[in-house]
C-alpha positions as CSV (number, residue, x, y, z in Angstrom):
1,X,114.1,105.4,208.7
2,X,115.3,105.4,212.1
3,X,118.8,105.1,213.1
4,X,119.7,103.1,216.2
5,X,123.0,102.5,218.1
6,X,124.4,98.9,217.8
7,X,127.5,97.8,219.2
8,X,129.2,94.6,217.5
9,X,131.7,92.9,219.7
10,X,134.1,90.6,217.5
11,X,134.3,88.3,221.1
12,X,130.9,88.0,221.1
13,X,130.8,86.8,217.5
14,X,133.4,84.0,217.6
15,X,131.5,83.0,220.6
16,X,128.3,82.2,218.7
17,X,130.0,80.9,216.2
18,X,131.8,78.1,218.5
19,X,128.7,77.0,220.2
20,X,126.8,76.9,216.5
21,X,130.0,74.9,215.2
22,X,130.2,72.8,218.0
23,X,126.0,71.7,217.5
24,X,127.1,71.1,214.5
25,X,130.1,69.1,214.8
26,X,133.1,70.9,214.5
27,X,135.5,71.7,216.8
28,X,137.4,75.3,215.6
29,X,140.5,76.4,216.9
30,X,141.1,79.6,218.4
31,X,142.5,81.5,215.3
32,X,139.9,80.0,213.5
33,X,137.0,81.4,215.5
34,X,138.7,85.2,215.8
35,X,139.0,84.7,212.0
36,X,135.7,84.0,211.4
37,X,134.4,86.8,213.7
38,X,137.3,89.4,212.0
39,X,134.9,88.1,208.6
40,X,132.0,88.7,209.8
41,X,132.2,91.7,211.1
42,X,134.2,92.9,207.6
43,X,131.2,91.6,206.0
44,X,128.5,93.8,207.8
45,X,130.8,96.9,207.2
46,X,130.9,96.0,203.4
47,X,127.3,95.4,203.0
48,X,126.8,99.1,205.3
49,X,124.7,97.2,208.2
50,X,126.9,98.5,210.7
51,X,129.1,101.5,210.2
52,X,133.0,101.0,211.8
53,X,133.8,103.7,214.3
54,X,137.2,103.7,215.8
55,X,137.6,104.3,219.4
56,X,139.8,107.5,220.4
57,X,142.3,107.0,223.6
């Protein structure tokens, strides 16, 4: 199996979700949508679809 590089961005995610909330009818605060993102993200690193690999300054 091959490996490949994917990078998840947790901004990126709560954007999706707002614009797929919003279709739908709902209208998420802020918080809510980092929340949601901050889950999702959890999520994928639980079920090992993504490894999580801190960034070194």
């Amino acid at each position: 199996m091959k490996e490949i590089e994917v990078f998840i961005d947790t901004e990126e995610i709560a954007e999706f979700f707002f614009h797929e909330l919003v279709k739908r009818g709902y209208v998420p605060t802020e918080e809510e949508l980092e929340d949601l993102a901050d889950i999702t993200f959890e999520y994928l690193v639980e079920k090992s679809i993504i490894d999580e690999e801190i960034e070194e300054e």
